[in-house]
N, C-alpha and C positions, 0 to 999 in steps of 0.2 A: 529723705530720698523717696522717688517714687513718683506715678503722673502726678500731674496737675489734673488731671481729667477724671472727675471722681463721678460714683454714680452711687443715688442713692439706692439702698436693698431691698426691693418691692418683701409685699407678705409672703408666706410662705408656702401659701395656696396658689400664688403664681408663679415661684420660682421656676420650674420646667417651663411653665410659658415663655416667660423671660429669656431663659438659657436659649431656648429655639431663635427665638428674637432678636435677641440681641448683635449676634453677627450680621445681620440684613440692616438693622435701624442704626447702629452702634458710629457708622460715620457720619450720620446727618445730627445724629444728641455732637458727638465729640470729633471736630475735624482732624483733630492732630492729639496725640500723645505725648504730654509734656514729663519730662525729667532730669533730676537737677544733681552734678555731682560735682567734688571736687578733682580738680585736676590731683597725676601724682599719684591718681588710685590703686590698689596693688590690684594686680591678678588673678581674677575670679572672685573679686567684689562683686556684691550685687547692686544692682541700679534700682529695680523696682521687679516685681511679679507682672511680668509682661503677661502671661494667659490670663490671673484676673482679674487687669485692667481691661484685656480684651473682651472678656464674659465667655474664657474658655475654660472647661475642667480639664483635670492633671491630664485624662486622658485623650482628649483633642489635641495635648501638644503634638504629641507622635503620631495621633492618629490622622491628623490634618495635618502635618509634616511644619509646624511654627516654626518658622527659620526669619531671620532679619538681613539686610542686603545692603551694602551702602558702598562708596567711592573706596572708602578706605576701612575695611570692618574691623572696626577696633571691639565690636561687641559680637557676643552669641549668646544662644538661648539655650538652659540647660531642659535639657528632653523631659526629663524626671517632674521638674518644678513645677517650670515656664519660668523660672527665673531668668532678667539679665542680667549677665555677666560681664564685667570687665574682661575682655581678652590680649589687650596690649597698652601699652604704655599709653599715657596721656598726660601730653605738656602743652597747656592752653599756651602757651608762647608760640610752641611751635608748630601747631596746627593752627591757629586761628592769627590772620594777622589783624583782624579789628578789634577793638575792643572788647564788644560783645561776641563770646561764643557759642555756637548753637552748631549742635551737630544734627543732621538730617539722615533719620534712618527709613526704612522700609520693613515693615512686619508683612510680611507673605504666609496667608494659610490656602490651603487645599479642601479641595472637598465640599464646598465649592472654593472656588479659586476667587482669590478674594486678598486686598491691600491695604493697609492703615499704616499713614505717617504718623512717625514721632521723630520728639527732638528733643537732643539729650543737652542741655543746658553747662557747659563744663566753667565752674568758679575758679576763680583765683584763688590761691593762696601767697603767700611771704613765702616764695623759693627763692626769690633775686635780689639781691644785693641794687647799692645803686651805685653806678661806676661812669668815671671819667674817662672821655677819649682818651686822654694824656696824664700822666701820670704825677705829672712835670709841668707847671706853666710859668713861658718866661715872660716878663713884662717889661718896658721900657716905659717911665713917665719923669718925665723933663721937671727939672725944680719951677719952673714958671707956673707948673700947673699951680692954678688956684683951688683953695679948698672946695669942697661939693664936687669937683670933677669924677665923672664917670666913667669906669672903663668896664667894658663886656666880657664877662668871662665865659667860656664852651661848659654849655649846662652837662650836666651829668644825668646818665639814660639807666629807667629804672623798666625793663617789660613789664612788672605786674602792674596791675590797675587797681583802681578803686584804694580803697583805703593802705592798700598792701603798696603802690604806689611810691614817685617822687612826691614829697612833700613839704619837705623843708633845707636851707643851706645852715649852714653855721659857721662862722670866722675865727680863728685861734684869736685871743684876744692882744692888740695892740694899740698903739697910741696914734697910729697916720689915717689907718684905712678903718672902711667900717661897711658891711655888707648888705644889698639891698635885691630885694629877688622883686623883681618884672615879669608881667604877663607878653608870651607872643601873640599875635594876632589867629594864630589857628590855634589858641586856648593852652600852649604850653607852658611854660615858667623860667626863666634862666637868671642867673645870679649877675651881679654889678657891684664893685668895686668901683667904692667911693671915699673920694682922699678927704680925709676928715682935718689934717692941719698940712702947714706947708712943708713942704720936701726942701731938704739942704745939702744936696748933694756933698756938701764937703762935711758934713757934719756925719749923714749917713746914707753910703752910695751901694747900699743892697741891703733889700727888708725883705725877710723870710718870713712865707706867710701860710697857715695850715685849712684849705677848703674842705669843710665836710659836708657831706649831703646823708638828708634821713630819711626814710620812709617811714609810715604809721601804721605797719604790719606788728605783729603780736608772736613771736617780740618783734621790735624794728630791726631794721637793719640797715649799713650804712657804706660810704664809701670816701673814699679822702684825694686829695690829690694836692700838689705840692706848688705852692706859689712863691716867685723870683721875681723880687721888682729890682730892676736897675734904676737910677738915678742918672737923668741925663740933662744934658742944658736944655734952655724953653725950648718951647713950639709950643705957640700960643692959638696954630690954626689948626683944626680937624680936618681930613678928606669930607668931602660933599658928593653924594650921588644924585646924579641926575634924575633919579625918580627912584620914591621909597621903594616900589612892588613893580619884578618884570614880569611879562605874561605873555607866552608864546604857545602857540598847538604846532605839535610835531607827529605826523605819521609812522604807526609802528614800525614800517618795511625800510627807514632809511638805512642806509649801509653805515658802518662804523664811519668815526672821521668826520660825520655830516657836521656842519655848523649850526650853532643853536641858536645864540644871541651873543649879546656884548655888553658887559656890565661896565657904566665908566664913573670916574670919581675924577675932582680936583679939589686941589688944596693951596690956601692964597698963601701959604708963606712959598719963600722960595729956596732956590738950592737943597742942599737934600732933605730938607724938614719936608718939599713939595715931592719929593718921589715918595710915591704910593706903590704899593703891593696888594694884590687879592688872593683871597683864604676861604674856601667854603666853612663853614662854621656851622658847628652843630649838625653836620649832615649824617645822616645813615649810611650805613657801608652798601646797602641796594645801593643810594643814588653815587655814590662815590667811586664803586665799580662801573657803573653807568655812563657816566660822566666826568669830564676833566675839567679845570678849569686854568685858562693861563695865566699866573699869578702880576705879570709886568703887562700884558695887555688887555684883561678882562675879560677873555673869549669863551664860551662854553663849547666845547665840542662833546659827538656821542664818542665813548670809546667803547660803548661795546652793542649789541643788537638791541632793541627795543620790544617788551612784550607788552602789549597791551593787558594782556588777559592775568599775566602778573604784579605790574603795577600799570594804573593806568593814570595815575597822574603822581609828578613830584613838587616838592615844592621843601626850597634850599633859601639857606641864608649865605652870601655872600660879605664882608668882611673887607676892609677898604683900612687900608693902616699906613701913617706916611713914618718918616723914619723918627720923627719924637715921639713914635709910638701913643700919638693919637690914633685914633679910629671912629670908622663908622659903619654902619651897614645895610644893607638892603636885601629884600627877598624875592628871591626867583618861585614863581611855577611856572611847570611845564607840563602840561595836557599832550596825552598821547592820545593819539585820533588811530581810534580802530580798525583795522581791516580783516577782509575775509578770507586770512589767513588758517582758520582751523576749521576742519572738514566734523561735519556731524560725527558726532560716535554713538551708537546703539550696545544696549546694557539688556543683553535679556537678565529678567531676576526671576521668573516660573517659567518652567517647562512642562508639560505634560508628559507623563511616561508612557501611559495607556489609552490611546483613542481608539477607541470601539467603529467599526465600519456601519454603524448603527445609529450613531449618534446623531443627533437633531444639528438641524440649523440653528446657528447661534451659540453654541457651544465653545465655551472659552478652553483653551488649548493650550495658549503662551502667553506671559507679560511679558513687556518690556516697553524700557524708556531707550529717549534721546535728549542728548546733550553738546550744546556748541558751547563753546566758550566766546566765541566773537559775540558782538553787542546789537541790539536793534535788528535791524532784519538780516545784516549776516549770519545771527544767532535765531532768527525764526525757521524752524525745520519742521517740514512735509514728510512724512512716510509713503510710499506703496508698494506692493507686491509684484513678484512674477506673475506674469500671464497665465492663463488657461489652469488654474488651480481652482480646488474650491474650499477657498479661504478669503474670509476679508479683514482687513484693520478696523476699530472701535478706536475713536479718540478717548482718552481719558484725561484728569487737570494734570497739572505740573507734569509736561509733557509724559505724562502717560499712556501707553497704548494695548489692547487686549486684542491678539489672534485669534480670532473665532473661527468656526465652518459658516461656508455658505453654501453647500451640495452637500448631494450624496457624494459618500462616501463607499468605496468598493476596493474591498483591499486583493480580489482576484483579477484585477485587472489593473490596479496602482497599489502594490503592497508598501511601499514609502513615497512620501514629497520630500524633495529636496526646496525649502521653502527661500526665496531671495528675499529680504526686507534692505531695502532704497530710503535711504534718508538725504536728502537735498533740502540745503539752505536758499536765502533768499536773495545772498549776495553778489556781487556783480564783481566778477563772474560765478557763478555757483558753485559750492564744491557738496559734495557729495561719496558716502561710502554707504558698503553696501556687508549686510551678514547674513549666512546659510544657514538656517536651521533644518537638521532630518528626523521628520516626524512620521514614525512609524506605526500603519494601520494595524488595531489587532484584529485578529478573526473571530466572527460571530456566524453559525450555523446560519447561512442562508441560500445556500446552496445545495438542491436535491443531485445524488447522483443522476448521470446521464449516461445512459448505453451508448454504446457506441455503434450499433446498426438497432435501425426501429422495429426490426422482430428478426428472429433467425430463424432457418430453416437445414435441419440435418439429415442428413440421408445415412442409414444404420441397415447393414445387411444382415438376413435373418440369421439365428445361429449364433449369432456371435457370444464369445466367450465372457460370461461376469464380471462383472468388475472394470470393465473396459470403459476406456475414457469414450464417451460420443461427442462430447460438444463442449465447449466452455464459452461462458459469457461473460463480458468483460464492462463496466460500469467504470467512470470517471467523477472523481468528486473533486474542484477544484478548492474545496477545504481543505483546512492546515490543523494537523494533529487528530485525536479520535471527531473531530470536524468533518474531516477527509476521509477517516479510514471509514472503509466498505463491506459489510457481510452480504454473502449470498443464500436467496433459502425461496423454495417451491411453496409457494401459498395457492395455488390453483393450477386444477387439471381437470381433463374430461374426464380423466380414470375415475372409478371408483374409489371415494378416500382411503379406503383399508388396503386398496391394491396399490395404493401409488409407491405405497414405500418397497414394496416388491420390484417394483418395475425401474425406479431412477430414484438418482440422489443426487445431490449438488454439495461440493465442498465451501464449504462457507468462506473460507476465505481466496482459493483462488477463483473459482467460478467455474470449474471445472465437474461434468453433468458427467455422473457413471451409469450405467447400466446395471443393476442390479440381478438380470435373471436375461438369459436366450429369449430375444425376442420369435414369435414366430409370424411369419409373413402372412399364415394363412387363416390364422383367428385374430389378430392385432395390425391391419395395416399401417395406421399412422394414430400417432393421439400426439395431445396440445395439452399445453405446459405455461403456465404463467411466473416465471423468477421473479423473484425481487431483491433491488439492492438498494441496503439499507447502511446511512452511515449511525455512528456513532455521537452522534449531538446532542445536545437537549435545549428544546423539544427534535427527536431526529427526525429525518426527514428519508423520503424512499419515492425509490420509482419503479417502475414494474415493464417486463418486455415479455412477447410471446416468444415461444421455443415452439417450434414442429418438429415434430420426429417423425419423417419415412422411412415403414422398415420396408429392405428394399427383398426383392424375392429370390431365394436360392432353388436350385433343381433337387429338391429335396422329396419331392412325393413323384413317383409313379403312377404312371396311367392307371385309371381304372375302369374294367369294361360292365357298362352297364346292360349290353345285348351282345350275343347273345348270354343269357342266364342259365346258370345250371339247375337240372333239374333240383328235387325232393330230396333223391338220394345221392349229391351231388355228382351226377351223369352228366353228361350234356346233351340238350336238347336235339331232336333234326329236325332238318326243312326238307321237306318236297321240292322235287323238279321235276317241271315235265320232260317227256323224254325225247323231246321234240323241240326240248330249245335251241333255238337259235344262238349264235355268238354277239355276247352283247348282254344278253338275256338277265336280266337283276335278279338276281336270287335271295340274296339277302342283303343286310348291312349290320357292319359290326360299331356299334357304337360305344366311345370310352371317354371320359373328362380325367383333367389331370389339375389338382388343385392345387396345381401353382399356376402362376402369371406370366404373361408376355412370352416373351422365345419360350420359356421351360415347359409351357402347356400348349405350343403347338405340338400337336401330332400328327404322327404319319405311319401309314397301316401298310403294310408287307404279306407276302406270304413265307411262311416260314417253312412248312411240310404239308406235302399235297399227297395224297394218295396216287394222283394221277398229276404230274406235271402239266402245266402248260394246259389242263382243262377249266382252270377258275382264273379269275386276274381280281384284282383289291384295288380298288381307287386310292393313291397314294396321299389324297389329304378327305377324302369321302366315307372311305372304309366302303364301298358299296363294291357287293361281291357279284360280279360277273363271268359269265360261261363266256371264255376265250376262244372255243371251239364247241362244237355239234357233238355230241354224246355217239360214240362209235361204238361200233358190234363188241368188240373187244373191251371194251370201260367197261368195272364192274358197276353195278345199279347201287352200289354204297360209298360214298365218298368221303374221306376225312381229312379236314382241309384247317390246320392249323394256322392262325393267322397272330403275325406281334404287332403291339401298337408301341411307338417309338415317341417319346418330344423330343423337342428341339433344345435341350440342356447339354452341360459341359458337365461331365460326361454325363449322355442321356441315358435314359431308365425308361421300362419297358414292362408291359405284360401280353400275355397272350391267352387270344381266346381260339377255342376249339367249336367246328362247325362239322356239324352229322348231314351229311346229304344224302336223300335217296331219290332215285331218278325213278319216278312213277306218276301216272297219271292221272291218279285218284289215292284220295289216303286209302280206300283198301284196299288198293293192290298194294300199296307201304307197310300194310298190319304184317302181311307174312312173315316179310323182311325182319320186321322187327320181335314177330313174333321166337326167333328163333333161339332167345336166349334162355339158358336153362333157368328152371322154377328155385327162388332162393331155397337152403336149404333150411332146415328146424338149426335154428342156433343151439339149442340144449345138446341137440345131438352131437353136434361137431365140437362143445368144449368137452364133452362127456370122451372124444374121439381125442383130440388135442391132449387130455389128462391120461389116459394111455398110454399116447406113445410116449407122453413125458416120461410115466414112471418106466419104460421101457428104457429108454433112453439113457436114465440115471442108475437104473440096473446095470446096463451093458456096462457102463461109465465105471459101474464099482466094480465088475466083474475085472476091468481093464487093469484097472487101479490094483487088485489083488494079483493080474498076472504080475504085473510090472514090478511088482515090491518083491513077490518070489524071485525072477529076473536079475534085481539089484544082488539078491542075497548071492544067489548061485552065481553071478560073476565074483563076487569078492573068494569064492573058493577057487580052487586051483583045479577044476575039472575040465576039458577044453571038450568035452565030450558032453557034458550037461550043456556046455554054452551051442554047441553047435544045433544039437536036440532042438532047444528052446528056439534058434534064428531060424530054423526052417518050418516048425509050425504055426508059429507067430504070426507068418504072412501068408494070406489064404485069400484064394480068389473068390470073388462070388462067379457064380457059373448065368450064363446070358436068361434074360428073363426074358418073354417079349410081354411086354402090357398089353391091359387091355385100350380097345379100340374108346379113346375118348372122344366127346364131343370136339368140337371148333374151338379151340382158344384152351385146352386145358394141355397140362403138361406131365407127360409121364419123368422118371426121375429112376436110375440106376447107382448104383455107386459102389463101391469097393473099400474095405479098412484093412488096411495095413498096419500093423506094430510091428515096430525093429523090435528082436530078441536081444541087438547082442551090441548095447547102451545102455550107460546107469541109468538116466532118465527118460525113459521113454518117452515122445511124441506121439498125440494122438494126430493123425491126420483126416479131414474129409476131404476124398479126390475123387478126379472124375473118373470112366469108367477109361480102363488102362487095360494092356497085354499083356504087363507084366509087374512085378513087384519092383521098385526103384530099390538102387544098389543100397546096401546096409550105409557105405563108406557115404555117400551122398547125404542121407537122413542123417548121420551124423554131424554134417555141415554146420546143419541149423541148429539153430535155440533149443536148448530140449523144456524150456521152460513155457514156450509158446505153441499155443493152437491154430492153424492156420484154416482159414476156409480156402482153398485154392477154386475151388469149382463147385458152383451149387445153381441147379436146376436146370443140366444140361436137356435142351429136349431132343428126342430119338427117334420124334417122328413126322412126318409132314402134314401140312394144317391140310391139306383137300383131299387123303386117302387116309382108310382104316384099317392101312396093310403095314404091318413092320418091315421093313426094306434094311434101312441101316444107320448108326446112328453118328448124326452129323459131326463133322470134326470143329474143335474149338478154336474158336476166332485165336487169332495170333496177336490182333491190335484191340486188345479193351482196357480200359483206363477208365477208372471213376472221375467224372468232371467233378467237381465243387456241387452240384445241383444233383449228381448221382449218387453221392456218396452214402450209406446207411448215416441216419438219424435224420435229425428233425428238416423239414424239407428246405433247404434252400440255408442251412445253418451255415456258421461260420466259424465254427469251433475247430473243425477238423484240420489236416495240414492236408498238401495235395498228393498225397500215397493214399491215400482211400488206405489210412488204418481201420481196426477196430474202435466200433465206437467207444469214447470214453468215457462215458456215465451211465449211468443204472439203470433209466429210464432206457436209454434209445439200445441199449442191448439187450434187453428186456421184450422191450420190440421187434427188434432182430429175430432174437429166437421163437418168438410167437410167430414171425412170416414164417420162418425154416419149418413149424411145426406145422403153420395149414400148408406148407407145400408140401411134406408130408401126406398129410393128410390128404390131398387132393391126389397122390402121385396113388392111393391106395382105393380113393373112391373117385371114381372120376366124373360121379355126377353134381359131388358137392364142388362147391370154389372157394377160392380164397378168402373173401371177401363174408363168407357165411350171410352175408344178409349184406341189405342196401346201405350201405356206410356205417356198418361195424366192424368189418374184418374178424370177424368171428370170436368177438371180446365180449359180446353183451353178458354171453353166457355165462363169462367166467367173473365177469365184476358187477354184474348189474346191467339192465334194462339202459340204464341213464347215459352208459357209459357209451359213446358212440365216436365215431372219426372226426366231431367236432373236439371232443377234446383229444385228441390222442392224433399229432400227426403220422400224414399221410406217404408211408414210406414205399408203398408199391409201386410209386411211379419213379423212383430212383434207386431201383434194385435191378438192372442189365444181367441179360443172361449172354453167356459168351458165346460165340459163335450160331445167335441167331439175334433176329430184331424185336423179341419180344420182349417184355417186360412183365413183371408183376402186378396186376390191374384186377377190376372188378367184375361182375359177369356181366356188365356192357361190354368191356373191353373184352372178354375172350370168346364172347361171341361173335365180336365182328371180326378180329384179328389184328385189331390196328391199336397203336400206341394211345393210350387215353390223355385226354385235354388236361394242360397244366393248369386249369382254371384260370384265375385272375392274376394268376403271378404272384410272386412276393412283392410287398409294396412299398414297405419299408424293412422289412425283418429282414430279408437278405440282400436286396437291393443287385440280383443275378440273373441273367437273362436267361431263359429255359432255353437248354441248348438242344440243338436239333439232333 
C-alpha cells in the first residue's frame, strides 16, 4: 500500500531546496496520487503517508491544515502523521458498480492554498459466495428429445471480480445429463444442460440433479441450486425468435407504464407443445424492478422511473419456452437517452478564514468544484458571480474552480461579501443552482484617526478654578480593536515646553483638555495647542488638530491713576488757576488705565468731594477737569477736588485721585499758600517724646492695676464703708484745661478717666470729656474684661480762631465704613462693628497714632506724621522704616463729631481730608467712601 507516485530523494545539500519546491512543481512531476487497498479494510487502517507522498513535514500537516475531500469521505488524514486512514467501511460491491474501482479524492493544503488528486484503487477479495436466483429449478424435457439436446440453465451471480469471481459449474454426477458452460455475448458465462442418453419417461419420470457453481478465490467458494427434470411426451420443435438481439433507446423522463418493445417467438409443432411463454432470465433485480415483462404476450413495459445517471443502459435476456419445455432465447438492450434532468451542484472544499483588507489581486480565498450528473452538454457547467463585488472565478481541470480578489478590499466600508456562486448547465432548458458563501474582511491598520472639526477654538474665562474641564477633542478611527482605539496627548504649543504642563493637560483616553492653574486674561490672552490622536496599530498611525484657547477677560483689576501723581512724600501735587477763569476753563485732567479689556476697562470719572460744589465739573469719559463756574469773593483760593474713576465691569471697581487747586495768578503768589505748612519736625525728637508718654502710660496702667486688686480684696471683706470710701474717690474729674492756641489742622485733646471702685473687675475706660462720672450700676453692664476706646481726639476748637470758645458736642451718627476702620487700609479682615483690631501689627499701629496724638495734643508745633511719610516711626525702628512699608492708617481714623481726620502736615495745613491715592487695586477691591 501507498502511491504509485514515488519520487526519488535528491542529496542532502538540496533537501530544504527541495522541500520549498516541491509543493509548487509536485503536480506537474505527478498528476494524481495513486493508492491501492483492499476492500473490507478495518477502521483506521492506513493507506499510505499522504504528507510524504506530498513532500510535506509532520509539521505542514496542521500547520497547512492537510485535510482530504471527496463525494462520500470514507477517508481522513491523521494530523500527527499525515497518515491516511481508513474511516468507514469499504465494500467494493457496494460502492463501485464497475468492475474496476477507483476512488477519487481531493488533498487540500493552506498556506498557500493549493489541491492534489488522488485515487484510492479498492481490490477485491473472496467475500461473496456465488448464488442462484432460485434455489429450485424445475424442468420439463419430453422423451423425444434426442441426445446432445440443450437446455439453458439461469447462471449463478458472483459480485467479486477477477479471480475471486464466477468461474466454473459443476454437475452431481449421473447417467442422462451432462454439463456445459457458454460464453454470453457481453463476455459473461452461463451453464447448459445437455442430455447425454435418451429419456424414457416410463422407465424414469423425474431426475434430481445437483448444480454447483465455484469461484477461484482463496479459499473458493461456492453456491448450489437444486434441479427437477420432468419427463414429458415429445416436442420435437423449439420456439423461434424473430431476431437474436432487441435494440431500443428510451428517454429517462418516460412515466411508469411506458411501452418498451415486444419480444415474439413461434413454434411449428402445434396445440399446446405451440403455446409459448416469456421469462426474463438471468436479469438483475435493477432491471427487474425497472421493468416487467408479459410472460403470454412479450411486452416490455417501464414499471417504475428511469434514471439515466443510475443506469444508463440495460441489457436483459429474454427466455421463450413452449410447453415441452423446449426453449430459446434472445436479448434485449435498452439505451436510456439522457436528459437535463439534474441541476449543477457546487462542493466548496477550501474556505478561507482570514482575508486581510490588504490583500493583493489574485489572492485565492475559496475552492470549489461543480458537478452534473447529466451527460454531454447537459452535464457542461459554467460558473459566475454576483455583481459589483471584488471577486472573480479562475477555471481549474476536472471542473475546478479558485475564488480569487480582483479590488481592493476595504473592510470599513464592506466588513463581509455575502458571495453568490451560479452554476448553469448547457441543457435545453438550462437548469441552474446557486450557493452563498460569507467571507469575512479582517482588519489591517489603515485608517488614521479623523477629528471631527478641522481645528477648535475655546473660550475659557480668566480666573477659573484648576482642574476644570475647558474643551474636549474628539477623533474617530473607523478601525476594529486596538486598530480603532484612540489616545489623546499635546505634542505642540506656543507655550514654553516647561510651562505647558503648568497650564493644560489632556486625558488620554477621553479627550478631555483641563486647565491646570487660573488662567489670567492679562499676561496670557490666548495660546495654541496642537493634540494628537493616535491609535493603537502597528505601524500606528495619528493625526494632529489645532486647539485655541481664548482666555476671555473678567473685571478683576481696578483703575489706575497715572496723573495726577503723588508727590515724594506721598502728598498730592497742586495745580494753579487763574483767578479769572472763565467756566469751561481746563485745568487739569485726570488720567487712569485699567488693565483689563473691553466693557471692564472702560472708564468714567466723577467727582466724588469738592471742597466747593458745583465749582469744577470731570468730563465723564475725558477725565478733563473743568471750572463750572467763575471763582467768587467767597471761594476759598484752595480747592480740594477728589475725583473716582469707575469701569464699566459687573460689579465695577474704582480708584480715586486727589486734585490740590490754588486759584492764583502766578506760582508766587501760590508759594505763600503753600508755604504755610509747619516745618517737619526732628523725628529723634518726637520718638524720644512718644517713649515718654509710653513709659507714662504704662505707669499710670500699673498704678490702676494695684488700685484695682486692693478694690477686689476690700470688696471680698465685709466693710460697706471701706467700699463706699474706695467708689467715690476712684472717680475724679479732670478740671477744664484750655490749650494752647495751635496752628491750622492740628488738634487739641481733653479727656477724663474714670474707675468704678465698687466692681470685682475693674474697667479701664478712655472717654470723652464729660459732666459727670457715669452711674457705677451702668459700668457694671459691660465686660469688665474689655477696654473700650469710646472717643479719641475729640477737637475743642475751631480751625480759623485761637480763642477757646467751647468744645464741640459729639457727632451722634459715626460708624466705621469698612475703609474706615483701624488696620490695614481698605483690609477685609474686620466684621462691620469697627471692633478692635485683631493682630499685633495693626494694634501696634493703633497705639503708636494714639501716642503721636498725644504727643501732638501736648506740642502743637510737631504733627502726627513726624516727618514726610513716616509717621513718626523712623526714630524708633530705623531710617528704612517708612509708610511704604507700614500701612497708612490716618486716613481711616474719623474723629466724631467733626470732619477731620488724622492726616499729614499737608493735610492740617489746609484743613481738608487728604487723597486716598490710587485706591486699592486689588487688595481690598472698596470704594473710598465719601
Amino acid at each position: 500500500m501507498g502511491g504509485s507516485c514515488t519520487q526519488t530523494r535528491p542529496a542532502d545539500r538540496r533537501q530544504v531546496l527541495f522541500l520549498f519546491l516541491l509543493p509548487l512543481f509536485y503536480p506537474a512531476l505527478c498528476e494524481q496520487i495513486r493508492y491501492s487497498i483492499p476492500e473490507e479494510l478495518a477502521k483506521g487502517s492506513v493507506v499510505g503517508n499522504l504528507a510524504r507522498d506530498l513532500g510535506l513535514s509532520v509539521l505542514d500537516v496542521s500547520a497547512r491544515k492537510l485535510r482530504v475531500s471527496a463525494e462520500k469521505l470514507l477517508f481522513n488524514v491523521d494530523a500527527e502523521s499525515g497518515d491516511l486512514l481508513v474511516k468507514d467501511r469499504i465494500d467494493r460491491e457496494q460502492i463501485c458498480k464497475e468492475r474496476r474501482c477507483e476512488l477519487q479524492l481531493e488533498a487540500v493544503v493552506e498556506n498557500p492554498l493549493n489541491i492534489f488528486h488522488i485515487i484510492v484503487v479498492v481490490e477485491d477479495i473472496n467475500d461473496h459466495a456465488p448464488q442462484f436466483h432460485k434455489d429450485e429449478i424445475f424442468l420439463e424435457i419430453s422423451e423425444s428429445v434426442s441426445p446432445g439436446t440443450g437446455t439453458i440453465l439461469e447462471p449463478a451471480n458472483d459480485p467479486d471480480i477477477s479471480m475471486n469471481s464466477l468461474s466454473k459449474y459443476q454437475l452431481s454426477p449421473n447417467e442422462y445429463f451432462s454439463l456445459v458452460v457458454k460464453d454470453n455475448p457481453d463476455g459473461g458465462r452461463y451453464p447448459e444442460l445437455v442430455l447425454k442418453k435418451a429419456l424414457d419417461r416410463e422407465t424414469q419420470s423425474v431426475h434430481h440433479l445437483v448444480l454447483t457453481a465455484l469461484d477461484s478465490g482463496d479459499p473458493p467458494q461456492s453456491g448450489t441450486a437444486q434441479i427437477q427434470v420432468l419427463v414429458v411426451d415429445a416436442n420435437d420443435n423449439p420456439p423461434v425468435f424473430s431476431q437474436d438481439v432487441y435494440k431500443v433507446s428510451l428517454r429517462e423522463d418516460v412515466p411508469p407504464g411506458t411501452f418498451v418493445l415486444r419480444v415474439s417467438a413461434t413454434d411449428q409443432d402445434e396445440g399446446v407443445n405451440a403455446e409459448i411463454t416469456y421469462s426474463f432470465l438471468g436479469v438483475a433485480d435493477t432491471a427487474r424492478h425497472v421493468f416487467s415483462l408479459d410472460s403470454a404476450t412479450g411486452n416490455i413495459i417501464t414499471h417504475q422511473p428511469l434514471d439515466y445517471e443510475n443506469v444508463g443502459r440495460y441489457a436483459m435476456v429474454v427466455e421463450a419456452k413452449d410447453r415441452g419445455s423446449l426453449s430459446t432465447r434472445c436479448k434485449v438492450i435498452i439505451e436510456v437517452l439522457d436528459e437535463n434532468d439534474n441541476s449543477p451542484e457546487i462542493i466548496i472544499t477550501s474556505l478561507s478564514d482570514q482575508i486581510l483588507e490588504d490583500s493583493p489581486p489574485g489572492m485565492v480565498v475559496a475552492l470549489f468544484k461543480t458537478r452534473d450528473q447529466d451527460s454531454k452538454e447537459n452535464g457542461d457547467v459554467t460558473c459566475n458571480l454576483s455583481r459589483d463585488i471584488p471577486f472573480k472565478i479562475h477555471s481549474s481541470s476536472n471542473n475546478y474552480y479558485k475564488l480569487v480578489t480582483d479590488g481592493a478590499l476595504d473592510r470599513e466600508r464592506t466588513p463581509q461579501y455575502n458571495v453568490t456562486i451560479t452554476a448553469i448547465d448547457r441543457g435545453k432548458p438550462p437548469l441552474s443552482s446557486s450557493t452563498t458563501i460569507t467571507l469575512r474582511i479582517t482588519d489591517v491598520n489603515d485608517n488614521a484617526p479623523v477629528f471631527h472639526q478641522v481645528s477648535y477654538v475655546v473660550h475659557v474665562a480668566e480666573n477659573n478654578p484648576p482642574g476644570a474641564s475647558i474643551a474636549q477633542v474628539s477623533a474617530r478611527d473607523p478601525d476594529l480593536g486596538p486598530n480603532g482605539h484612540v489616545s489623546y496627548s499635546i505634542v505642540a504649543s506656543d507655550l514654553e515646553p516647561r510651562a505647558l504642563s503648568s497650564y493644560v493637560s489632556v486625558n488620554p483616553q477621553s479627550g478631555v483638555v483641563f486647565a491646570q492653574r487660573a488662567f489670567d486674561h492679562e499676561q496670557l490672552r490666548a495660546f495654541e495647542l496642537t493634540v494628537q490622536a493616535r491609535d493603537h496599530g502597528s505601524p500606528a498611525l495619528s493625526a494632529n488638530v489645532s486647539l485655541r484657547v481664548l482666555v476671555g477677560d473678567r473685571n478683576d483689576n481696578a483703575p489706575r491713576v497715572l496723573y495726577p501723581a503723588l508727590g515724594p512724600d506721598g502728598s498730592a501735587l497742586f495745580d494753579t488757576v487763574p483767578r479769572a477763569a472763565q467756566p469751561g476753563y481746563l485745568v487739569t485732567k485726570v488720567v487712569a488705565v485699567d488693565a483689563d479689556s473691553g466693557h471692564n476697562a472702560w472708564l468714567s470719572y466723577h467727582v466724588l468731594q469738592a471742597s466747593e460744589p458745583g465749582l469744577f465739573s470731570v468730563g465723564l469719559r475725558t477725565g478733563e477737569v473743568r471750572t463750572a463756574r467763575a471763582l467768587g469773593d467767597r471761594d476759598a483760593a484752595r480747592q480740594r477736588l477728589l475725583v473716582a474713576v469707575r469701569d464699566g465691569g459687573q460689579p465695577p471697581l474704582s480708584a480715586t485721585a486727589t486734585l490740590l487747586l490754588v486759584f492764583a495768578d502766578s506760582l508766587q503768589e501760590a508759594l505763600p499758600d503753600l508755604s504755610d505748612r509747619p516745618a517737619p519736625s526732628d523725628p529723634q525728637a518726637e520718638l524720644q517724646f512718644y517713649l515718654v508718654v509710653a513709659l507714662a502710660l504704662i505707669s499710670v496702667l500699673f498704678l490702676l492695676a494695684v488700685i484695682l486688686a486692693i478694690a477686689v480684696r476690700l470688696r471680698s471683706s465685709s466693710s460697706p464703708s471701706a467700699r463706699s470710701f474706695f467708689g467715690s474717690i476712684l472717680c475724679s474729674k479732670s478740671g477744664p484745661e484750655i490749650p494752647h492756641n495751635y496752628s491750622e489742622g492740628t488738634l487739641p485733646y481733653a479727656y477724663n478717666l474714670c474707675v468704678p471702685g465698687n466692681q470685682t473687675n475693674p474697667e479701664l475706660n478712655f472717654l470723652t470729656s464729660v459732666e459727670h462720672c457715669p452711674a457705677t450700676q451702668d459700668i457694671l453692664n459691660k465686660d469688665s474684661s474689655s477696654v473700650l476706646l469710646d472717643s479719641i481726639l475729640t477737637p475743642s476748637v475751631e480751625a480759623d480762631k485761637n480763642t477757646f470758645k467751647q468744645q464741640a458736642p459729639p457727632n451722634t451718627d459715626w460708624r466705621f465704613s469698612q475703609a474706615q476702620r483701624p488696620g490695614t487700609s481698605g483690609s477685609q479682615n474686620g466684621d462691620e462693628t469697627g471692633t478692635w483690631p485683631n493682630n499685633q501689627f495693626d494694634t501696634e499701629m493703633l497705639q503708636a497714632m494714639i501716642l503721636a496724638s498725644a504727643s501732638e495734643a501736648a506740642d502743637g508745633s510737631s504733627t502726627l506724621g513726624g516727618g514726610a511719610g513716616t509717621m513718626g516711626l523712623s526714630a524708633r525702628y530705623g531710617p528704612q522704616f517708612t509708610l511704604q512699608h507700614v500701612p497708612d492708617y490716618r486716613q481711616n481714623v474719623y474723629i466724631p463729631g467733626s470732619n477731620a481726620t488724622l492726616t499729614n502736615a499737608a493735610g492740617k495745613r489746609d484743613g481738608k481730608t487728604p487723597a486716598g491715592g490710587n485706591g486699592n487695586k486689588k487688595k481690598s477691591g472698596k470704594k473710598e467712601k465719601k
